[in-house]
GUPA-749295 format. One line per field, with one value per atom (N, C-alpha, C, CB): residue number from 1; residue in one letter; atom name; x, z, y. Coordinates in Angstrom, 2 decimals. Glycine has a CB too. Layout:
N
num <- NUM;...
residu <- A;...
atome <- CA;...
east <- X;...
up <- Z;...
north <- Y;...
end
This chain:
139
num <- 1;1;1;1;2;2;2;2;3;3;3;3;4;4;4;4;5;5;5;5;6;6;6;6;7;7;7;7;8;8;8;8;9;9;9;9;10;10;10;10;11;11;11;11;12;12;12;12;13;13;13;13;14;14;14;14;15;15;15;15;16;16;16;16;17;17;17;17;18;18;18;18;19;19;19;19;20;20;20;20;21;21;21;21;22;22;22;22;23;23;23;23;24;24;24;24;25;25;25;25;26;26;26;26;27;27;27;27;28;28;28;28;29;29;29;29;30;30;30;30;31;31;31;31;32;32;32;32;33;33;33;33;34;34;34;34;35;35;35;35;36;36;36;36;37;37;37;37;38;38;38;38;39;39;39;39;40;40;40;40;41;41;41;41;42;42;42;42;43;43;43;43;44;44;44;44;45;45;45;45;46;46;46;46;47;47;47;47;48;48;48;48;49;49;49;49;50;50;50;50;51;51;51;51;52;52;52;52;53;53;53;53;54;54;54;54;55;55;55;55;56;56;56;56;57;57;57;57;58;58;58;58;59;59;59;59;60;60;60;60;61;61;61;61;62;62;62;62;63;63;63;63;64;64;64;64;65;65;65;65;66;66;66;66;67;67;67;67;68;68;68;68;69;69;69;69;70;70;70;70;71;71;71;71;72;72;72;72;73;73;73;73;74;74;74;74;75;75;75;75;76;76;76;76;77;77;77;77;78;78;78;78;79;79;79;79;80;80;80;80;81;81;81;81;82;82;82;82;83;83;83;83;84;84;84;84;85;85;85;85;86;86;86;86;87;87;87;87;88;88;88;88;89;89;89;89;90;90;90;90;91;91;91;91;92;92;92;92;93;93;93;93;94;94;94;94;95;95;95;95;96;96;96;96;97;97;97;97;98;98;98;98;99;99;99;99;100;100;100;100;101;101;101;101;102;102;102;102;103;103;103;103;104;104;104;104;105;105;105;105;106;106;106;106;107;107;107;107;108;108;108;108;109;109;109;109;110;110;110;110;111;111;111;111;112;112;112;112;113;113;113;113;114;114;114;114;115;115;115;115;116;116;116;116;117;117;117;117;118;118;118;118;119;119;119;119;120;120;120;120;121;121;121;121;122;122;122;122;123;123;123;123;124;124;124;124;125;125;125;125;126;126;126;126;127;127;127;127;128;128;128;128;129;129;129;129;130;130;130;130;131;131;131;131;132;132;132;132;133;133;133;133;134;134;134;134;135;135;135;135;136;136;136;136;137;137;137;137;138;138;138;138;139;139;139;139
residu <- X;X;X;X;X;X;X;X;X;X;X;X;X;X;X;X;X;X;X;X;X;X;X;X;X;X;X;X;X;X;X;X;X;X;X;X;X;X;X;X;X;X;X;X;X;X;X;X;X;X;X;X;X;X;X;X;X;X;X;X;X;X;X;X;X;X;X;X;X;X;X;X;X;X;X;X;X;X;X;X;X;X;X;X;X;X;X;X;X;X;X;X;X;X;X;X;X;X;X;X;X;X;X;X;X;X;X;X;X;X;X;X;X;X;X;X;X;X;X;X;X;X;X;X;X;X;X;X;X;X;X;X;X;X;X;X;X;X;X;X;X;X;X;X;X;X;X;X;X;X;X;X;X;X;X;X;X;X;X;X;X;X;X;X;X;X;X;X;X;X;X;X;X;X;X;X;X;X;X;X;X;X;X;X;X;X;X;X;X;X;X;X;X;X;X;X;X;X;X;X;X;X;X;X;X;X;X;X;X;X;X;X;X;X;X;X;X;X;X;X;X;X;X;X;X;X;X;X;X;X;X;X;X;X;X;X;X;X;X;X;X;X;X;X;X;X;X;X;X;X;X;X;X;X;X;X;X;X;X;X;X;X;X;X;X;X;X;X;X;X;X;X;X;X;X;X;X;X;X;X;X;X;X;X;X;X;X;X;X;X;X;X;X;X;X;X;X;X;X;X;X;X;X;X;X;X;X;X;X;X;X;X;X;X;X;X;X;X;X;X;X;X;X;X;X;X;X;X;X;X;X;X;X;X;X;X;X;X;X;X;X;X;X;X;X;X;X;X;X;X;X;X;X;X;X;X;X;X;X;X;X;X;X;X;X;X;X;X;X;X;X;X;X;X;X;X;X;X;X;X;X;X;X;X;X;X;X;X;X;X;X;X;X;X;X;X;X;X;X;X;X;X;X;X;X;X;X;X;X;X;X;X;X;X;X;X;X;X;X;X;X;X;X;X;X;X;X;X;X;X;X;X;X;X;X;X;X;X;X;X;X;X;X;X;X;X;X;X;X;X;X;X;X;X;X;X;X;X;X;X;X;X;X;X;X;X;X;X;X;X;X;X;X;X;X;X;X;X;X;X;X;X;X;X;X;X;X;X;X;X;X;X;X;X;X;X;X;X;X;X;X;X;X;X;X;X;X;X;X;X;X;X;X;X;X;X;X;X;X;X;X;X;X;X;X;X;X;X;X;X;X;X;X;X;X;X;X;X;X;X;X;X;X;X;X;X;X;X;X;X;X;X;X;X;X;X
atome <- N;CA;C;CB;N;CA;C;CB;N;CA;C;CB;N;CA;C;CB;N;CA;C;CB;N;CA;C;CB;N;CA;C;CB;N;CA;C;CB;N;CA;C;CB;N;CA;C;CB;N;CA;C;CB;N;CA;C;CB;N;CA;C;CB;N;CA;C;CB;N;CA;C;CB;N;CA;C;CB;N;CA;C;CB;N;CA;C;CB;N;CA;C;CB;N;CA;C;CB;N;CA;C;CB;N;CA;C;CB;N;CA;C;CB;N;CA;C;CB;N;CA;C;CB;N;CA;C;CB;N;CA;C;CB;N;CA;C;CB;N;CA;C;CB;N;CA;C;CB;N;CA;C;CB;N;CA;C;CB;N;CA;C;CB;N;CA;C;CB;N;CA;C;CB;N;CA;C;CB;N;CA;C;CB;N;CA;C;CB;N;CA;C;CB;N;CA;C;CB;N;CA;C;CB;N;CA;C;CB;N;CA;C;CB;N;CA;C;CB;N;CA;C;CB;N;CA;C;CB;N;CA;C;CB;N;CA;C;CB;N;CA;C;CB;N;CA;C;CB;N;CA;C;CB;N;CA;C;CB;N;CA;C;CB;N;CA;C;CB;N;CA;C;CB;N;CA;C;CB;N;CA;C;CB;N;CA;C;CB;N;CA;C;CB;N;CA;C;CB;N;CA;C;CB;N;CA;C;CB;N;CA;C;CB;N;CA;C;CB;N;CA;C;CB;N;CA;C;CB;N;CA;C;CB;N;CA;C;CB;N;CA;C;CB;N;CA;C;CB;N;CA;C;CB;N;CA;C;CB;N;CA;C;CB;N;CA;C;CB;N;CA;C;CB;N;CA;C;CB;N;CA;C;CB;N;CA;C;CB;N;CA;C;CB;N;CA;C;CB;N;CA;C;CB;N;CA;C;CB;N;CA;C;CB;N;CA;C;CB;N;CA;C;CB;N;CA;C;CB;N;CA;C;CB;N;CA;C;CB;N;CA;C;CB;N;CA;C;CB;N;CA;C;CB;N;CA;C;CB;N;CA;C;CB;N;CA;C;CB;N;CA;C;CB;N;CA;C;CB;N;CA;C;CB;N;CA;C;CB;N;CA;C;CB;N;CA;C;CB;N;CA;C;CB;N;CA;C;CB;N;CA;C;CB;N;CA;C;CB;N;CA;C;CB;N;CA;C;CB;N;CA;C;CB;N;CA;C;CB;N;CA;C;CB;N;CA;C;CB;N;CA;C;CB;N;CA;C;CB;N;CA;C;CB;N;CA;C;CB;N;CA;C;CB;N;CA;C;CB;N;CA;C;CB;N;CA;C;CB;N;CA;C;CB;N;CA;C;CB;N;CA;C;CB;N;CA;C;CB;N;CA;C;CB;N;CA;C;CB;N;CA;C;CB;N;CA;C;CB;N;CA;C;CB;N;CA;C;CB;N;CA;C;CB;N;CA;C;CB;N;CA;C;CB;N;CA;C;CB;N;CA;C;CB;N;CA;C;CB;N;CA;C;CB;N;CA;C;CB;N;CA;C;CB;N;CA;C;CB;N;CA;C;CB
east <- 232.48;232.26;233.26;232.34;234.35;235.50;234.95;237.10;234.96;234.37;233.07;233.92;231.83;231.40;231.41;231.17;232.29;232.99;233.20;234.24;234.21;235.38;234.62;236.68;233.24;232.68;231.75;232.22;231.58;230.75;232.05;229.39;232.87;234.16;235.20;235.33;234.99;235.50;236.81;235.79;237.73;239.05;239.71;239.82;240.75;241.96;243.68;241.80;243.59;245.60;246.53;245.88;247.56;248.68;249.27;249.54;248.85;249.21;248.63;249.21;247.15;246.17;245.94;245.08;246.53;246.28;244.62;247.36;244.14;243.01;241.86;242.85;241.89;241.01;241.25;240.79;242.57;242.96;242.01;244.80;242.27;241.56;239.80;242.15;239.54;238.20;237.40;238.30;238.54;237.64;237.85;237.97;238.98;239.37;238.06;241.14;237.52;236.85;235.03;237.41;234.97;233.69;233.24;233.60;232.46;231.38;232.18;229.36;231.50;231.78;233.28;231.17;234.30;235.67;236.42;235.86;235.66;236.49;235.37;236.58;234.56;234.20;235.00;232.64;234.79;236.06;237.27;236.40;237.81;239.39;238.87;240.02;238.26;238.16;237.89;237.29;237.51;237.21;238.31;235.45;238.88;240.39;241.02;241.38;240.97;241.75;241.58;242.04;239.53;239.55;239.83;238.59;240.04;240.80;241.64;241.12;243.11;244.30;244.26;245.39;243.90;244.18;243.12;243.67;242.42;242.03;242.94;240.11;242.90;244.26;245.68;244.62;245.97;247.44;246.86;247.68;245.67;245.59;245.30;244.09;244.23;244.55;246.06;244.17;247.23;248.37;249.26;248.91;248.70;248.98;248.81;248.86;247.81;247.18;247.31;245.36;247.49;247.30;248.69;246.13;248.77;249.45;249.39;249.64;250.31;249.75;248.97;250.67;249.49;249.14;247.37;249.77;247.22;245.35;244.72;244.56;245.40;244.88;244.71;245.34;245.39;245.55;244.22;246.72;244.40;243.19;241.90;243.17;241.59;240.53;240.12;240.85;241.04;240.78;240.56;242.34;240.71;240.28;238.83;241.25;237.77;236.84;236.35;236.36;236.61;236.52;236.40;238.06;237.42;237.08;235.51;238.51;235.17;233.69;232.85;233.17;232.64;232.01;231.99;232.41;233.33;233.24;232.59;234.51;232.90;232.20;230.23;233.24;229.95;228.53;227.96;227.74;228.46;228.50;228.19;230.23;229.22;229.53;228.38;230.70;227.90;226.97;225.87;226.96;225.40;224.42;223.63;224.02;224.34;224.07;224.81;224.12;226.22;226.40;226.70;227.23;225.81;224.81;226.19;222.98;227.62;228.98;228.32;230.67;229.03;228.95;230.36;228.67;230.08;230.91;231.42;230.00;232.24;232.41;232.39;233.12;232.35;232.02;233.45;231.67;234.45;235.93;236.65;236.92;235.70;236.04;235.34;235.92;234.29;232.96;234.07;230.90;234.40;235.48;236.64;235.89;237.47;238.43;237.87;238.99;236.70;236.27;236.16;234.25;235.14;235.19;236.43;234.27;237.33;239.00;239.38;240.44;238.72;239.56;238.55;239.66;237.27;236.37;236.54;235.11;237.47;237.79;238.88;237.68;239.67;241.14;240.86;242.08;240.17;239.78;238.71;238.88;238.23;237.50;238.83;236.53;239.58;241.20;241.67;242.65;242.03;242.67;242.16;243.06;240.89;240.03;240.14;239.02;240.02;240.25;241.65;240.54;242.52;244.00;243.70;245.48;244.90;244.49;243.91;245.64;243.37;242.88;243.73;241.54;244.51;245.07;247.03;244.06;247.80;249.09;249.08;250.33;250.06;250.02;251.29;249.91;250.79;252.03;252.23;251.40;253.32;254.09;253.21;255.86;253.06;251.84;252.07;251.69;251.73;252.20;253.19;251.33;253.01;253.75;254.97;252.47;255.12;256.29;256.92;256.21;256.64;257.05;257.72;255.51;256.98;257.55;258.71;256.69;258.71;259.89;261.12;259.70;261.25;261.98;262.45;261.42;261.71;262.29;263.00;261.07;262.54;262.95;264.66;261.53;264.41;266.22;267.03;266.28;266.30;267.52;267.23;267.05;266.90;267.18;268.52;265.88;268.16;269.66;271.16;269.25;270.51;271.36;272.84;270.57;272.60;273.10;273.23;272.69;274.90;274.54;273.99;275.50;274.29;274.24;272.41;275.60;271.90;270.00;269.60;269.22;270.25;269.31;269.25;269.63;267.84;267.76;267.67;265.63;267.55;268.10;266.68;269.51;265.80;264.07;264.62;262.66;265.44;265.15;265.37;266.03;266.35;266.69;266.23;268.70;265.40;265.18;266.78;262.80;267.34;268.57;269.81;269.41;270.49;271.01;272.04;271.82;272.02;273.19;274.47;273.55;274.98;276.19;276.08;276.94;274.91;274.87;274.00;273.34;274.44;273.71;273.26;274.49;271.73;271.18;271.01;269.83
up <- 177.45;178.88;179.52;179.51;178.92;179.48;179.15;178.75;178.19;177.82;178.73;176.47;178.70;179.37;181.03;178.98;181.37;182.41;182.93;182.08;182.22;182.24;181.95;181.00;181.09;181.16;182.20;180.17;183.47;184.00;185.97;183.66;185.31;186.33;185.90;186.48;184.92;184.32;183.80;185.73;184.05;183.76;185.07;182.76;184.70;185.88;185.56;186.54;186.17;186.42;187.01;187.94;186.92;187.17;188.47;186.08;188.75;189.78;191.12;189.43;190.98;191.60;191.71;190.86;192.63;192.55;193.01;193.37;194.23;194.53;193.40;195.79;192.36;191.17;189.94;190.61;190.20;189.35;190.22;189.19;190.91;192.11;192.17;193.72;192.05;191.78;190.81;191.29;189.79;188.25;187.95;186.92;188.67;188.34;189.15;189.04;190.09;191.14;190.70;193.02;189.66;189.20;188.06;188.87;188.52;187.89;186.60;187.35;185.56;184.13;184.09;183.32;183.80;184.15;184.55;184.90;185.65;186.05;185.37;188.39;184.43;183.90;182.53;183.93;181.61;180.71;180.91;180.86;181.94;182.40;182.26;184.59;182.94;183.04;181.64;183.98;180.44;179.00;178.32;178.14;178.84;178.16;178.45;178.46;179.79;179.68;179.30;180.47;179.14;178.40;176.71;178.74;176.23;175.13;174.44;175.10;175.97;175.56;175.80;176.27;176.83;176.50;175.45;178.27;175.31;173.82;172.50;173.22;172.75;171.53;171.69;171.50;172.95;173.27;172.29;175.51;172.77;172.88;170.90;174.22;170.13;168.57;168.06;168.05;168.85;168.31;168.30;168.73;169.52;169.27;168.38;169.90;168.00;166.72;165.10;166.96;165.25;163.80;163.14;164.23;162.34;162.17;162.33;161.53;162.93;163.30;162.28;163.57;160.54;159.52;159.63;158.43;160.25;160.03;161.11;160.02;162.42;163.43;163.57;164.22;163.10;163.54;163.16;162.71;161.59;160.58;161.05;159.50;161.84;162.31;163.61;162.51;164.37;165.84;165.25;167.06;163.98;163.75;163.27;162.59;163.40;163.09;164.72;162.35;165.48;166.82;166.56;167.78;165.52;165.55;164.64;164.71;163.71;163.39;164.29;162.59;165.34;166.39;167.19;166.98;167.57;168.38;167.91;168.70;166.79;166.42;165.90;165.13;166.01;166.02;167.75;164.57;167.98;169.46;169.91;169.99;169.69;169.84;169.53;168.96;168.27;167.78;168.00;166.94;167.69;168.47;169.99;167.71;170.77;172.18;172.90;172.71;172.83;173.54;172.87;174.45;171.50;170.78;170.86;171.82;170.27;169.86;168.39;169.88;167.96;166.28;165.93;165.63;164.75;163.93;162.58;163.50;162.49;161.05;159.95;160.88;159.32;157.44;157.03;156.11;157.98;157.31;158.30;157.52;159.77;160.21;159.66;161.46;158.86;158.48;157.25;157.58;156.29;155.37;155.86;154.55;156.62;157.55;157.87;159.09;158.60;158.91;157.06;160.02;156.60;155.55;154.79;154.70;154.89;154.30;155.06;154.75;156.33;157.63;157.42;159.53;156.67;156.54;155.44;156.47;154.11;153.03;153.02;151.90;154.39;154.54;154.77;155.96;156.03;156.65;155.59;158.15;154.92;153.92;152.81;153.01;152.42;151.51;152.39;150.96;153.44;154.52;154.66;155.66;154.97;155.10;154.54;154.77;152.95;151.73;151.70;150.59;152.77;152.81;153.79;153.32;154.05;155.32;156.21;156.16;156.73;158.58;159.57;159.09;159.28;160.80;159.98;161.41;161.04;160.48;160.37;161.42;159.20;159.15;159.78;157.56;161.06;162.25;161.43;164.42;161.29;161.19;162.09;161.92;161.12;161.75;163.06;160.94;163.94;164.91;164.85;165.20;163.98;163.80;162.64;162.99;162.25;161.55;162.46;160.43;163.87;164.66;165.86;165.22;166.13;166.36;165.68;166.29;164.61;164.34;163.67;163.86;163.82;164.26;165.60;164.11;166.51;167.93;168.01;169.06;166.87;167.42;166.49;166.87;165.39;164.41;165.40;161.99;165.70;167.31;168.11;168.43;168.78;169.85;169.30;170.23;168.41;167.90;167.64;165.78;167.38;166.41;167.58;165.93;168.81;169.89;170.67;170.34;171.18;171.81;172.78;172.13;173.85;175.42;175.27;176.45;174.37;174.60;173.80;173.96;173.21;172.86;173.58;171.82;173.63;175.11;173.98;176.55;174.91;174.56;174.96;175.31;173.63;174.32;175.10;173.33;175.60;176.40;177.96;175.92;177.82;179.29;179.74;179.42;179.19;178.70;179.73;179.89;179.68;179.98;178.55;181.22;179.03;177.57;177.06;177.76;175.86;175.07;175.71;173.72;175.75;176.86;178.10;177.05;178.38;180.54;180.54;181.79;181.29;181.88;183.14;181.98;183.22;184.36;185.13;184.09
north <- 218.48;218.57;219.51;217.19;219.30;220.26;221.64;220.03;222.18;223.41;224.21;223.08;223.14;223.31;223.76;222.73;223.02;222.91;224.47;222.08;224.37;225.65;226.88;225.53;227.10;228.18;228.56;228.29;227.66;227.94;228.39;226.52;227.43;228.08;229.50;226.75;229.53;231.24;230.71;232.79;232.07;231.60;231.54;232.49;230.71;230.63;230.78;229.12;230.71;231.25;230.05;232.75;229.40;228.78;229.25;228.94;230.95;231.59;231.58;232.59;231.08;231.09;229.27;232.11;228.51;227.34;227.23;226.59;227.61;227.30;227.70;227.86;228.50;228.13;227.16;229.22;226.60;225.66;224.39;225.54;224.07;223.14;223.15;223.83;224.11;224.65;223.88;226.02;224.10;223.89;222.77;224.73;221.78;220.19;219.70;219.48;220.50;219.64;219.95;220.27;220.47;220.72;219.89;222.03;219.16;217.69;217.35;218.14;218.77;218.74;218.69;220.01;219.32;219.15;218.09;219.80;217.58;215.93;214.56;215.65;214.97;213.94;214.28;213.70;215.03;215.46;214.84;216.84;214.96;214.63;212.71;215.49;212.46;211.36;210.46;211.32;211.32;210.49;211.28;210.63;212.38;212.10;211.02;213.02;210.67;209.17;208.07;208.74;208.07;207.07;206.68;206.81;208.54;208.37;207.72;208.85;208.39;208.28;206.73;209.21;206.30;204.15;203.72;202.78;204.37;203.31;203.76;203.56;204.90;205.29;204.74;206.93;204.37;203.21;201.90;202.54;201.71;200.35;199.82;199.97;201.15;201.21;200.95;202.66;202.22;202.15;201.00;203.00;199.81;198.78;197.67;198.61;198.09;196.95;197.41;196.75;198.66;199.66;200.47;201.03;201.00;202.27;203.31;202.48;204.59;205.86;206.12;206.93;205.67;206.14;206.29;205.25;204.66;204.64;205.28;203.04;204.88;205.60;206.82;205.41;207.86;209.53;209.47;210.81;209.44;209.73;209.66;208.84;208.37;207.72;208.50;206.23;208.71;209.82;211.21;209.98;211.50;213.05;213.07;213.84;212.10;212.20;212.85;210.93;212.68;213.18;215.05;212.56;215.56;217.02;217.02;218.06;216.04;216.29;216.26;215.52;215.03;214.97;216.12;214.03;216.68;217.88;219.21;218.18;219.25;220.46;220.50;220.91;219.08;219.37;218.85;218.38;218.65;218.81;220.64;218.19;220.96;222.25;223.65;222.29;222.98;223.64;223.62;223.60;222.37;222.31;221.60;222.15;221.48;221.50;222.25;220.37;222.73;224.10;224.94;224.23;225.59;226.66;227.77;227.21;226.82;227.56;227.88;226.48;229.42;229.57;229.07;231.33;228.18;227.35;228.26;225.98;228.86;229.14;228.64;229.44;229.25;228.81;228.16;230.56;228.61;228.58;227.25;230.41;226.94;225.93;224.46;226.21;225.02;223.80;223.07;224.70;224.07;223.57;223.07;224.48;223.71;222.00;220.87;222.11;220.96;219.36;218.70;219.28;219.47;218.54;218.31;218.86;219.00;218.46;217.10;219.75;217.34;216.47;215.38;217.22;215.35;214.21;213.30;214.65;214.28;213.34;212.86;213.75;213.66;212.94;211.38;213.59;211.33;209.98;208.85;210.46;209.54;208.88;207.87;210.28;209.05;208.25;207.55;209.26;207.85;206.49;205.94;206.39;205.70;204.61;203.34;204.95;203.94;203.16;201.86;204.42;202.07;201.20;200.20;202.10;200.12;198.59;198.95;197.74;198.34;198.60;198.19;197.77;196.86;196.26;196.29;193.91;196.48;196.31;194.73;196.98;194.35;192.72;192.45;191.96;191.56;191.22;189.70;191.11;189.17;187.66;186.56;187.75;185.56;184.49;184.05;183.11;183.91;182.93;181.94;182.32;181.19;179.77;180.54;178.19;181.39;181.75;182.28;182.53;183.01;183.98;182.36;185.39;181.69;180.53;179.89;179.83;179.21;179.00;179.77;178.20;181.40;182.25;182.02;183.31;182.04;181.76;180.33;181.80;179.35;178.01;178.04;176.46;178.67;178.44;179.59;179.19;180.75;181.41;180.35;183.20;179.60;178.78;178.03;177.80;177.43;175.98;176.78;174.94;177.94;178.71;178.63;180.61;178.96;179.17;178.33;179.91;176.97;175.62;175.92;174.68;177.39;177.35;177.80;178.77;177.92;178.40;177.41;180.14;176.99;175.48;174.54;174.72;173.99;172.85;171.23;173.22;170.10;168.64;168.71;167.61;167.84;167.42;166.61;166.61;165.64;164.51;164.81;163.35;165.65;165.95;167.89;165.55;168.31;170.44;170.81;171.78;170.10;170.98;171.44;170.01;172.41;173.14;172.14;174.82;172.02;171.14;171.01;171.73;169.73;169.46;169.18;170.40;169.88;169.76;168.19;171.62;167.60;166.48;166.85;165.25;166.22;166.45;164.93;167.26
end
């Protein structure tokens, strides 16, 4: 969409703000902008659950997508020498594929009683069940 965009607003200059303004404000261009962002937070939101290791891999299927995009609906010529990167970049993601999918985070209840042996560990953050005030203080 960006591409699109941008070929039908020409080129622009850094120098020339009012065609920078122009081309942010034209349909194709600010819908582009707008699924870059929905990119970049779903790609926050992968890097939260994953490894860059699996994730990169997995977002570069996006240059396959783009380039038959490219080709055939805005009727770009694709080279012979870019067709062979994707497919490098298709068996990359194919070998990663093959490994984990999710990083393995610490169970809940192990991540719990981590928090509970630092609680005792320390008299003034360890609390008394009978009274939840900290060891020593009477309430």
């Amino acid at each position: 969409m960006l591409s699109h965009g941008m070929k039908q607003t020409g080129s622009i200059s850094l120098n020339h703000l009012q065609g920078v303004i122009f081309a942010i404000l034209n349909p194709w261009v600010a819908i582009g902008i707008l699924l870059l962002l929905a990119f970049f937070s779903t790609y926050m939101t992968a890097l939260s659950w994953a490894d860059l290791t699996y994730v990169l891999p997995a977002t570069s299927l996006g240059y396959v997508l783009l380039a038959l995009v490219a080709r055939f609906l805005l009727r770009e010529h694709v080279s012979p020498l870019r067709w062979l990167g994707i497919a490098l970049i298709t068996g990359g993601v194919g070998f990663i594929a093959g490994g984990p999918e999710l990083t393995e985070h610490p169970k809940a209840a192990e991540l719990d009683d981590q928090r509970a042996v630092a609680a005792t560990s320390s008299p003034l953050l360890s609390k008394d069940a009978s009274s939840r005030a900290p060891n020593g203080v009477r309430s």
